[in-house]
C-alpha positions in Angstrom: 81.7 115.8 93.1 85.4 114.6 92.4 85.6 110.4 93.1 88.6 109.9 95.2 87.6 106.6 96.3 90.4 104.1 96.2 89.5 101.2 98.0 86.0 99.0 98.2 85.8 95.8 99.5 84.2 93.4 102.2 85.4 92.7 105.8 86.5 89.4 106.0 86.6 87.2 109.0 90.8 87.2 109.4 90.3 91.4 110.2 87.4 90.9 113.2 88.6 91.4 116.5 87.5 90.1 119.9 84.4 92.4 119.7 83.2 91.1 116.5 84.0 94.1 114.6 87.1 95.5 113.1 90.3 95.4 114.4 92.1 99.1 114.8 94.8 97.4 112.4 92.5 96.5 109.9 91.6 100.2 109.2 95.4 100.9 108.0 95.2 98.1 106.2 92.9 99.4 104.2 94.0 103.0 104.1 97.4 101.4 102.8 95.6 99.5 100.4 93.6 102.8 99.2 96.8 105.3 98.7 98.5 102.7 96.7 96.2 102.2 94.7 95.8 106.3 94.4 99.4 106.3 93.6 99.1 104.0 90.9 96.0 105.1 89.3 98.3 108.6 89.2 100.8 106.2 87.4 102.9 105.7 90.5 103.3 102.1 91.0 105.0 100.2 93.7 107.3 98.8 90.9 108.1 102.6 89.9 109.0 103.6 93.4 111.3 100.4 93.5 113.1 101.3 90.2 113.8 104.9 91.6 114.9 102.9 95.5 112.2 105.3 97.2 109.4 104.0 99.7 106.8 106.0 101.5 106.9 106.0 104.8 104.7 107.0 107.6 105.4 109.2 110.6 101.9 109.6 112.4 98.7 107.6 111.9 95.6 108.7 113.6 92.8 106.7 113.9 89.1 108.3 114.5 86.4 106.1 115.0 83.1 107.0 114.5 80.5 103.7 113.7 81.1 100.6 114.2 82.1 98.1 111.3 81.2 94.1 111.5 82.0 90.8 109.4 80.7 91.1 105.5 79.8 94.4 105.6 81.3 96.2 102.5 83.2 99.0 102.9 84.7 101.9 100.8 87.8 104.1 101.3 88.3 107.8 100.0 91.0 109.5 100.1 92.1 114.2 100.0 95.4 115.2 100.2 95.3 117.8 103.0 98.9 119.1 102.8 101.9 118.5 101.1 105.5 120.4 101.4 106.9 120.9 97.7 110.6 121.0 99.0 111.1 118.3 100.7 107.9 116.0 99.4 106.1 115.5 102.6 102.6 114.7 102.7 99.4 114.3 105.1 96.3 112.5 103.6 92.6 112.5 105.2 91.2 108.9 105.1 87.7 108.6 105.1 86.4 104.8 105.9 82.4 104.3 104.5 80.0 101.6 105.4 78.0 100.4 102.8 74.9 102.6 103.7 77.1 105.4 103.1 77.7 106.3 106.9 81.6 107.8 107.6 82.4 104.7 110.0 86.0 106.4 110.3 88.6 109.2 110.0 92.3 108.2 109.6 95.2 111.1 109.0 98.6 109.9 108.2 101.8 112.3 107.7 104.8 110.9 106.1 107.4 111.1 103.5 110.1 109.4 101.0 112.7 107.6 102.3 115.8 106.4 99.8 115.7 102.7 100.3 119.9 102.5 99.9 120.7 105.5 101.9 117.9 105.2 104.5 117.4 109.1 104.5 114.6 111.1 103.7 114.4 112.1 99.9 112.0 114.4 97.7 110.5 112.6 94.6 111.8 112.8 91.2 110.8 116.4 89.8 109.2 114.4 86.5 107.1 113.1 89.4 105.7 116.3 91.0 102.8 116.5 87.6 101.4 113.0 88.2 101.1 114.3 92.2 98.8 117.0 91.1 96.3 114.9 90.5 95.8 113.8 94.2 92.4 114.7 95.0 93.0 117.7 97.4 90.6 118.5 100.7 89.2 122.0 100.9 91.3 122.8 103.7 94.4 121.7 101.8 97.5 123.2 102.8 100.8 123.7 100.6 103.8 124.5 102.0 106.7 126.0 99.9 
């Protein structure tokens, strides 16, 4: 089985909500927190993107809760690629949010793409780029358009 976890860590008291459990935000805080660090365990740091002036960006974010997650519990994110458009660079990624005792406690799908952070207008990635993204972990119902 491929690891594509990205993220592990424990709930903290600053992401509880009134419900004593955590906050809807929280969640793409730590989805955030997970594809960066995919990116730059692929060798795509934050300092690379900002050398080139390109930033992801986000156009949907869909949150699926399915268990309930409280203060100190330690969770673990993991994270497939489930489609990605090789001419202009747009992605989708499949979060998957894991409680400690290795229930799924959520399900959150982003689609998005690269914005040039002079021009403000979308942009594809470098081509020298395009061999570090095929590494992404990919979900079996992957989809790749061309």
């Amino acid at each position: 089985m491929k690891n594509n976890t990205y993220y592990e860590g424990q709930v903290i008291w600053a992401q509880i909500d009134a419900n004593r459990h955590l906050r809807h935000s929280a969640y793409a805080d730590f989805c955030a927190q997970a594809r960066s660090n995919m990116l730059n365990k692929m060798g795509l740091s934050l300092n690379e993107f900002a050398k080139r002036k390109i930033g992801p960006i986000l156009f949907r974010e869909e949150l699926i809760y399915l268990r309930e997650v409280t203060l100190d519990e330690r969770i673990s994110v993991k994270i497939e690629m489930t489609k990605f458009n090789k001419k202009n660079a747009r992605f989708s990624f499949r979060h998957e949010v894991y409680k400690e005792d290795g229930v799924k406690a959520a399900v959150v799908n982003v689609d998005g793409a690269w914005l040039d952070l002079e021009q403000r207008k979308l942009v594809n990635i470098p081509e020298e780029w395009h061999h570090m993204l095929e590494k992404l972990p990919l979900a079996e119902d992957y989809v790749e358009v061309i």
